[in-house]
N, C-alpha and C positions, 0 to 999 in steps of 0.2 A: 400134447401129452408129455407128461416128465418120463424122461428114462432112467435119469439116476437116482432118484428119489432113496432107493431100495438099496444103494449100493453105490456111494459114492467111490468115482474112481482113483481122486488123487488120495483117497486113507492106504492108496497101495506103495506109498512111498516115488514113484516116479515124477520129475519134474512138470508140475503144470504153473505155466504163464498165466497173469491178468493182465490188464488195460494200465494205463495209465492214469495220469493224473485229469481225467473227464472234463470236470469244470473248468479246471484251469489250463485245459488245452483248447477248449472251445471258446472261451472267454480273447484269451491273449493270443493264439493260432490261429483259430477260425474266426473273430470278429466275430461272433454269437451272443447277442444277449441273453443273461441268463439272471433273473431279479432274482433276488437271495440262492443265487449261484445252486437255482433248480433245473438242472438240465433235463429233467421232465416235462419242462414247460415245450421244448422244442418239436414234443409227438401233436402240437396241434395247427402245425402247417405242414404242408405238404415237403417247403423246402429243408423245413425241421428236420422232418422226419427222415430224409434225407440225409443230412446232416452225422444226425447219430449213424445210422446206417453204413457212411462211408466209415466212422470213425471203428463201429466195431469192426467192419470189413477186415482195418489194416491189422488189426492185431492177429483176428484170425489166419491171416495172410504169414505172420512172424510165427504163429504157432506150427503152421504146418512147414512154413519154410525149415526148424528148426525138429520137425518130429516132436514136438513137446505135445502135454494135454494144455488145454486152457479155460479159465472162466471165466466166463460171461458175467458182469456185474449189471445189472439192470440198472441206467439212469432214473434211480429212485428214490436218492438218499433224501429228498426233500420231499417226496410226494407222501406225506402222512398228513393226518386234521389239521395241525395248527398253520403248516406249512401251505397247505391247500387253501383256508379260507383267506392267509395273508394275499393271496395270489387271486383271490375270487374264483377260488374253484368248490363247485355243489360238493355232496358228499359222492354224489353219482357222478359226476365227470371226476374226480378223483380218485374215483375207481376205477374208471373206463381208464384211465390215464396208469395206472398200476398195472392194467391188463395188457394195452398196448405194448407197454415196454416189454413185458415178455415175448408176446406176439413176436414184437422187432427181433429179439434174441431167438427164436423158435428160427424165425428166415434166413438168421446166421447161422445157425448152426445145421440147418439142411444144404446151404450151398457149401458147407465146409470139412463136414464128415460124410458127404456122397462120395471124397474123395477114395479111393482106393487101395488097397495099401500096395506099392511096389508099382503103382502104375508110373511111377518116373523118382528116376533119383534121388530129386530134392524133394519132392514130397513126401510124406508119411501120412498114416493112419491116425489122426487126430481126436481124441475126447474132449468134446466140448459141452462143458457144465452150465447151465441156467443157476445164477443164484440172483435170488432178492434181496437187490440192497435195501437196508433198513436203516436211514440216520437217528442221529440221535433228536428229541423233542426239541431241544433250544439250543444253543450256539453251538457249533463244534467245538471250540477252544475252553471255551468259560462254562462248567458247570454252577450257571448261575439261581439259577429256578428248579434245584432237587425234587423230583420225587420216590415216594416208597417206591420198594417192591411192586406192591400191590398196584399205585398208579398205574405205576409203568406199563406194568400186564396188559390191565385196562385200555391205557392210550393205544397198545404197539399194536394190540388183537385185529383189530381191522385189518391194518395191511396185512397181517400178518393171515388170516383168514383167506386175504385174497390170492396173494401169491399160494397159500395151498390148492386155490381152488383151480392155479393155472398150471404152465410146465414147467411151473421152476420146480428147479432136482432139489433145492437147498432154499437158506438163508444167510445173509450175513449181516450181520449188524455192526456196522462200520465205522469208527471212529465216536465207540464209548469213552467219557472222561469221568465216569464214575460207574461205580460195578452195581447199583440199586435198578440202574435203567439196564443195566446187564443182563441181571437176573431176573428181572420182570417181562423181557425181552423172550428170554429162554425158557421161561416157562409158558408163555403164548406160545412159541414154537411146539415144546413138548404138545400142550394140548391139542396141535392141530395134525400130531404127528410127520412135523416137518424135523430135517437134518439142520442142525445151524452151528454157523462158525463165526466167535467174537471174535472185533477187534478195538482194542483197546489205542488210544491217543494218549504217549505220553508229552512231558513237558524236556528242558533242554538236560535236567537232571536225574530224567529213565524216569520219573514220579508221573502217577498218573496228575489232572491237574487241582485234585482234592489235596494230593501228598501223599496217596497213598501206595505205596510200592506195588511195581506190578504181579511182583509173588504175589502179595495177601488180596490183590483185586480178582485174580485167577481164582483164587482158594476160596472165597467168597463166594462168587460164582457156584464154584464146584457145590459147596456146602448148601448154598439155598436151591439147587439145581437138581441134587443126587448126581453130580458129574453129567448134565445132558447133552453140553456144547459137542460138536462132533472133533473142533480141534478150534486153539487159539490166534491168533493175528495181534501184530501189533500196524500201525497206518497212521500218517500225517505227523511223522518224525524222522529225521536226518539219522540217518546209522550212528553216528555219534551222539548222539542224542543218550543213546541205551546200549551198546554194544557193551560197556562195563557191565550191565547191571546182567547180562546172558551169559558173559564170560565167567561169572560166577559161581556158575555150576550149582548142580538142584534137582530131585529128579521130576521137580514141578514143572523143567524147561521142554520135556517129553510131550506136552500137550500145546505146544506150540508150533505151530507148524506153517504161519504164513504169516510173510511181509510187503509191506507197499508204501515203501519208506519215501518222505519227500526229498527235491533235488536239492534244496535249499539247505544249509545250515541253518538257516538262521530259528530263530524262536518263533515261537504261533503271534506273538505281539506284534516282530517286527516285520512278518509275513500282512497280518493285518494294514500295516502302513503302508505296505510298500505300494508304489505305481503300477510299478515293472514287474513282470516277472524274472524270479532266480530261477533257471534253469540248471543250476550248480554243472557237474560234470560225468555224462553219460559212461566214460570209462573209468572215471573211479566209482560209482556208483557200484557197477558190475562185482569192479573186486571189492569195494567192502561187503553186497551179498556174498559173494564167493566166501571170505574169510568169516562170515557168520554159517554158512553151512559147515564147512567142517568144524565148527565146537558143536555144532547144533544137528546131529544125522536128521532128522526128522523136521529139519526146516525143507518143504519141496515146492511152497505154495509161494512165487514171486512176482511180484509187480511193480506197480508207484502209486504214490499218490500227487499233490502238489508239487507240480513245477517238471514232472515226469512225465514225456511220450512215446511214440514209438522209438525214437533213439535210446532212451531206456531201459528199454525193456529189450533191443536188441543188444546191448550189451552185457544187460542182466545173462542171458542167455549164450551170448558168448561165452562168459568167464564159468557160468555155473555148469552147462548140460557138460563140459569133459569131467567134472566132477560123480555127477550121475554115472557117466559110462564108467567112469573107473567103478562105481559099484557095483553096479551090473555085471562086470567082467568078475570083479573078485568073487561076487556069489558063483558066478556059473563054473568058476573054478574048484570052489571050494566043494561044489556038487560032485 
């Protein structure tokens, strides 16, 4: 059953954690095969299954270690039609496999908000959020194969049907490179009366990879939407990447509120090439999040994407939550 569906908890401004970089922590970490990098495929063995499970484990383990909220992304960014029949999956086991993944996130988050609050030290009272990953239809990087609005709808509705029909609190639609599949995206959500939160993939130039700026892809959005997204993301780019294009200032930078930046500088091409993974550097990582929250109050939503694990995200976490508390403090004062 979803609990936050009705009220999501990170729109209260409090820091919540995500995972990291999924694929490519299973891939390069774990020795997992993952054919067109669907780590969905892994819910249909047992040791699979497995697998993910230890991986959401550890996070929730950093969340609570640190008092933070977290969410849960559902290994699902590949499991949609076109994605499924590449893979020899029915429409029905495609589903079953949408379902499960929740399922998996359902079991984390009962072993992990049974916790207590004040039952020991280091632990905290945790919220942990079910969201439905939603990829994009064809490559992450190259919007090569555009559809309308309208396609979009059309293709995303299925999953998008499903995960309402299960406990996911939300949606997220993760690593958009043009706002058509966005906003086709958001309006199957609307219809299904689901919460969703884009994230958008820029290129090494803050541009999304059409050219077109992340303001006017947000504003697009808004405009074919009536403003439905619950908040924005950007994901599957190096802070450098776009820190310029935030530092800018706008009050369109207000509906932003979550990142899941990769470890890597490098460009989506030269990630493409590479062998190895860049794991770039888990303590500067931290403080470029850190120095994008204070221009940005209303960034609270942090994670990785590529090349990003739990070293990541426990640094994220280092540098950000004194951030937090100093705000907390300053309200309770100013009370």
């Amino acid at each position: 059953m979803a609990k936050y569906r009705d009220s999501l908890p990170q729109l209260g401004g409090a820091l919540f954690l995500t995972d990291g970089g999924i694929e490519t922590t299973l891939i390069f970490r774990e020795r997992q095969a993952l054919p067109d990098f669907a780590a969905f495929h892994l819910l249909q063995t047992a040791p699979g299954f497995e697998a993910l499970r230890k991986y959401f484990r550890s996070y929730a383990e950093i969340a609570r270690r640190f008092g933070t909220g977290l969410i849960l992304e559902s290994a699902t960014w590949r499991a949609s039609a076109d994605w499924g029949t590449r893979l020899g999956y029915t429409a029905q086991a495609l589903a079953q496999a949408n379902y499960s993944a929740i399922r998996l996130l359902e079991e984390v988050r009962h072993e992990h908000e049974s916790c207590e609050s004040g039952q020991s030290d280091e632990y905290d009272q945790t919220a942990l959020v079910i969201s439905g990953c939603i990829g994009p239809r064809g490559d992450g990087y190259v919007p090569a194969q555009r559809m309308s609005e309208q396609q979009a709808e059309s293709y995303h509705r299925t999953q998008v049907e499903i995960f309402a029909d299960s406990a996911a609190d939300m949606l997220c639609a993760i690593t958009m490179n043009y706002a058509e599949e966005a906003v086709g995206i958001a309006r199957a959500a609307r219809e299904a009366h689901m919460p969703l939160a884009i994230s958008f993939t820029v290129e090494t130039d803050g541009k999304l990879p059409t050219g077109q700026t992340l303001q006017a892809a947000l504003a697009q959005v808004e405009r074919g939407t009536e403003n439905y997204p619950s908040y924005y993301m950007i994901n599957c780019a190096h802070p450098s990447h776009f820190s310029h294009v935030l530092a800018s200032g706008g009050t369109w930078l207000e509906r932003l509120h979550g990142l899941r930046a990769n470890a890597s500088r490098k460009s989506h091409a030269e990630l493409n090439e590479s062998a190895e993974l860049d794991d770039g550097n888990p303590v500067e990582l931290g403080a470029q999040y850190a120095a994008l929250r204070k221009i940005l109050p209303h960034l609270n939503v942090m994670g990785g994407c590529c090349g990003t694990d739990q070293r990541h995200i426990e640094q994220i976490a280092v540098a950000c939550l004194p951030l937090f508390q100093q705000t907390r403090t300053a309200s309770t004062v100013r009370r």
